[in-house]
C-alpha positions as CSV (number, residue, x, y, z in Angstrom):
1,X,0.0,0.0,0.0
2,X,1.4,3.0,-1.2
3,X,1.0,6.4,1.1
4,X,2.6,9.9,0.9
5,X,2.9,13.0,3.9
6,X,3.6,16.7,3.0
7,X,6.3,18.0,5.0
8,X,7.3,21.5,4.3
9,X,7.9,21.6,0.8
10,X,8.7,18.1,0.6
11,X,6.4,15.1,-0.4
12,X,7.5,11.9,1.3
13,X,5.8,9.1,-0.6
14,X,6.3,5.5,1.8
15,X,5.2,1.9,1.1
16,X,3.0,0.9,3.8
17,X,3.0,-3.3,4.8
18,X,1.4,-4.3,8.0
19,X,2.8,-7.0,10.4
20,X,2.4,-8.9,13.7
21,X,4.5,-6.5,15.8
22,X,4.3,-4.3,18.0
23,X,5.6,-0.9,17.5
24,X,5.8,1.0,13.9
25,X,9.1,0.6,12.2
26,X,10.8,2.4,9.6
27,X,13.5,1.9,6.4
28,X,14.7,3.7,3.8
29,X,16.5,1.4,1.0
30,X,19.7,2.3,-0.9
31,X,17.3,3.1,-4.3
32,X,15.5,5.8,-1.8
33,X,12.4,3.5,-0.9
34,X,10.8,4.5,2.3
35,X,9.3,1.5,3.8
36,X,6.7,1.7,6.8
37,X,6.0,-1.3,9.0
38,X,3.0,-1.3,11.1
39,X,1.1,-3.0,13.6
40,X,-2.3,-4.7,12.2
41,X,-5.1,-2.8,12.5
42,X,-3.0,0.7,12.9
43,X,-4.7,3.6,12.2
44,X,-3.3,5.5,9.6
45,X,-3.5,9.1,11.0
46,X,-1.4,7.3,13.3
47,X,0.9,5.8,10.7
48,X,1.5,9.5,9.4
49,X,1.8,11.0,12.3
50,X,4.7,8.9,12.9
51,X,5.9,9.3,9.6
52,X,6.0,13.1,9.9
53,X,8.1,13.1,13.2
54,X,11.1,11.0,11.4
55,X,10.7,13.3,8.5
56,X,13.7,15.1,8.5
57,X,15.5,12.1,9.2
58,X,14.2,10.1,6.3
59,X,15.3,13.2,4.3
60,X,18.6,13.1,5.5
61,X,19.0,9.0,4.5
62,X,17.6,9.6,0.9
63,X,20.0,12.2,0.3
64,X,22.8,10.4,1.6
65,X,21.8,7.2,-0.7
66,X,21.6,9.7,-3.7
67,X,25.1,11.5,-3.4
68,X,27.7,10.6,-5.4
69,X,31.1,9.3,-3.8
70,X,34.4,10.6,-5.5
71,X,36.7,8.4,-4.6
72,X,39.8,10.3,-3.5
73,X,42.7,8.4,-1.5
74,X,45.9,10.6,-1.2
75,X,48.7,9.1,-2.0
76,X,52.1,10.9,-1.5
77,X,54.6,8.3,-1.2
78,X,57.5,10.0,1.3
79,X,59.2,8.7,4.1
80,X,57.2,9.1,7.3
81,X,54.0,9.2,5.8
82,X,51.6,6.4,5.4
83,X,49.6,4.1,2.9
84,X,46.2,2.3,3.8
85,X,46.8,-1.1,2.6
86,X,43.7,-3.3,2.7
87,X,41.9,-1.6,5.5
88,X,45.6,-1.2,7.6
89,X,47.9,1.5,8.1
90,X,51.2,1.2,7.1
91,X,54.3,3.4,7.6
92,X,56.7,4.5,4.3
93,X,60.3,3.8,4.8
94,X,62.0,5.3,1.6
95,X,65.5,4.3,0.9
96,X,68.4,4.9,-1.6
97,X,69.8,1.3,-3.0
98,X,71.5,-0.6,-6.1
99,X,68.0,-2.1,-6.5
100,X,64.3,-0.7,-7.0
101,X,62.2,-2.6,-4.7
102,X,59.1,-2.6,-2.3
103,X,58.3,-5.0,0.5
104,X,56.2,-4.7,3.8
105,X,56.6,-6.3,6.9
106,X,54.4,-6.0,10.1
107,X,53.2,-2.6,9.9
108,X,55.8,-0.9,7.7
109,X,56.4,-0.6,3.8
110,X,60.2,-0.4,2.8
111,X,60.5,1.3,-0.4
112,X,64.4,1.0,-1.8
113,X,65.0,3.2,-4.9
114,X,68.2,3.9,-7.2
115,X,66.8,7.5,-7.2
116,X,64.6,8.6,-4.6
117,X,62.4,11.1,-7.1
118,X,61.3,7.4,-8.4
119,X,59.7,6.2,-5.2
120,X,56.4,7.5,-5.9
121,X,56.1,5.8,-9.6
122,X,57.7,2.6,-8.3
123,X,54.9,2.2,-5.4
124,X,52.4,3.0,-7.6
125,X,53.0,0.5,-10.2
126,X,53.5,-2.1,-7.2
127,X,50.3,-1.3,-5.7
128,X,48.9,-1.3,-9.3
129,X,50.1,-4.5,-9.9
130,X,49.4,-5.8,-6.1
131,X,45.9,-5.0,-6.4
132,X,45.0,-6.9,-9.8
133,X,46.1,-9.9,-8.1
134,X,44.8,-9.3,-4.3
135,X,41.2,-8.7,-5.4
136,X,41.1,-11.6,-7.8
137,X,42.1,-13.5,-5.3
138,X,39.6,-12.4,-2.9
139,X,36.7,-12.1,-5.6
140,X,37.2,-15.8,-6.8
141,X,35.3,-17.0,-4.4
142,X,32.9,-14.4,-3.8
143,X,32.1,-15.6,-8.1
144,X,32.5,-19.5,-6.8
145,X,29.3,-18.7,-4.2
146,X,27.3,-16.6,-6.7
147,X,27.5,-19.3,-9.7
148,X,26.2,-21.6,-7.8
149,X,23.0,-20.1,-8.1
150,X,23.6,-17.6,-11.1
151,X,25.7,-17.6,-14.1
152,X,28.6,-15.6,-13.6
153,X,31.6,-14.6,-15.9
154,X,35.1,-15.8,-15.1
155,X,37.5,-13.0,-15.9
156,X,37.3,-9.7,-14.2
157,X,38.7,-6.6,-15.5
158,X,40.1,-3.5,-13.4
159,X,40.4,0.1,-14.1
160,X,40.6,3.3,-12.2
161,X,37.1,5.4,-12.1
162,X,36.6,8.7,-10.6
163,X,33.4,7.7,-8.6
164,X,32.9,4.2,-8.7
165,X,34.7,1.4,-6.8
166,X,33.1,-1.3,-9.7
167,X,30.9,-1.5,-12.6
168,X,29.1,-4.4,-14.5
169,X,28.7,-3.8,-18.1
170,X,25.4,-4.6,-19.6
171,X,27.3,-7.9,-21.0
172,X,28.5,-8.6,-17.9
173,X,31.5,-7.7,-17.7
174,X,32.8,-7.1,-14.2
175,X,35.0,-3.9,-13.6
176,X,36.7,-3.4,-10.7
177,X,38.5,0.1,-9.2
178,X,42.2,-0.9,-8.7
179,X,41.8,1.8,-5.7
180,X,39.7,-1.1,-3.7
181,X,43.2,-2.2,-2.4
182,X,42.9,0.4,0.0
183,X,39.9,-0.8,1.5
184,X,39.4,-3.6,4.3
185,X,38.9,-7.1,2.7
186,X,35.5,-7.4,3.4
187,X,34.4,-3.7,1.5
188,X,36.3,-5.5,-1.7
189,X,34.0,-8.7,-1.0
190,X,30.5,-6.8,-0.9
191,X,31.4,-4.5,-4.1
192,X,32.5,-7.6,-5.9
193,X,29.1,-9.3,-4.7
194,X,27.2,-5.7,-5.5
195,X,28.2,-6.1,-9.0
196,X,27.8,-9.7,-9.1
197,X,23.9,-9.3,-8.4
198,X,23.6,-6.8,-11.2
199,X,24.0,-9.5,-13.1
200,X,20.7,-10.4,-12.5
201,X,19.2,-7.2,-11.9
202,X,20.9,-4.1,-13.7
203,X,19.0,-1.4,-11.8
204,X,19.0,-0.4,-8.4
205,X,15.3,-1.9,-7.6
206,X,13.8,-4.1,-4.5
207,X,14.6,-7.0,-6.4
208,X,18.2,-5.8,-6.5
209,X,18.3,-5.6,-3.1
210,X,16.3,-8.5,-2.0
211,X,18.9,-10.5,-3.6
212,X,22.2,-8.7,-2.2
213,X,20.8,-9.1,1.0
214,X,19.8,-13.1,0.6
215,X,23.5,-13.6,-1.1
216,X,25.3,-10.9,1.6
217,X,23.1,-10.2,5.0
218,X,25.6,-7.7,6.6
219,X,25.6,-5.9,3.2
220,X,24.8,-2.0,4.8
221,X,27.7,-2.7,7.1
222,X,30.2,-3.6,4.7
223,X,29.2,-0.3,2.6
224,X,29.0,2.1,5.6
225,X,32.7,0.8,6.5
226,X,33.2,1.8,2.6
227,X,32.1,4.9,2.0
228,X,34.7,6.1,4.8
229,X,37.1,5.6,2.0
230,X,35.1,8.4,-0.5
């Protein structure tokens, strides 16, 4: 059942389903859905009223799902400063050798160059090249659960995008941000299951979401921890 409340200038429309509960609840999905659960045999002045009080807060939560992120992760690559490395903080140890070279170890990143103007090309290729393999390793299987159920391709494909951590083509094809290497393992897992399910669904829709949520429960989680990194 499909309902709507005037609130100032706005027009909050809400999909109305009634339940054996106890207390009104309240949800507004990613694709800006606002969904009202009631108590059988609510009244519905009562329904609105309670609507209209978590008005500005439903607001806020649609326009927070409808912002755009823009990816921006600093990296200066000095010694003294620091890299996020999936999800943890690691130290830059820059040093002049015979060799170009990057390792880490515990919390620390040791970065030998012939020429320390190169440091910050040489990391960047690394982590380039790091992160092709890292998240194919942790997206295999993320792809492994999902085609058990679903067809799925086999190869994914990376490339760097101002505002998106992934994509999936409308042949799905999978596209992943290389920049996801900065992010904790399980943010790369729910963006390679995100894209996965738009297999099946292309739009952002309840469908869309029913299924993210049957495949990934603790979905919202993973992407709040997420969007830290926009």
């Amino acid at each position: 059942m499909n309902e709507q409340i005037v609130f100032g200038r706005h027009h909050i429309d809400f999909e109305l389903k009634y339940a054996n509960r106890k207390s009104l609840g309240i949800k507004v999905q990613p694709d800006t859905t606002v969904i009202i659960t009631a108590p059988t045999d609510t009244p519905i002045d009562k329904i609105k009223t309670f609507v209209s009080k978590k008005a500005m807060w439903i607001l806020k939560k649609k326009s927070y799902f409808l912002s755009m992120d823009t990816i921006n992760i600093d990296l200066t690559i000095k010694s003294g400063y620091s890299v996020i490395y999936l999800g943890r903080q690691y130290k830059l140890v820059v040093e002049q050798d015979l060799k170009d070279d990057v390792r880490y170890k515990g919390n620390l990143f040791h970065i030998s160059v012939k020429k320390k103007e190169n440091a910050q090309k040489l990391f960047e290729n690394w982590l380039h090249q790091r992160a092709i393999f890292k998240i194919t390793e942790i997206a295999k299987p993320i792809i492994k659960k999902f085609s058990l159920k679903y067809e799925a391709p086999i190869d994914i494909y990376f490339q760097e995008m101002p505002t998106r951590w992934g994509s999936c083509t409308i042949k799905n094809k999978l596209i992943f941000n290389p920049k996801l290497i900065h992010t904790p393992k399980r943010c790369v897992e729910y963006v390679v299951m995100h894209e996965l399910c738009h297999i099946v669904y292309k739009h952002h829709n309840p469908d869309f979401f029913n299924l993210l949520t049957t495949m990934m429960p603790d979905w919202e989680k993973r992407k709040e921890k997420l969007d830290t990194f926009a």
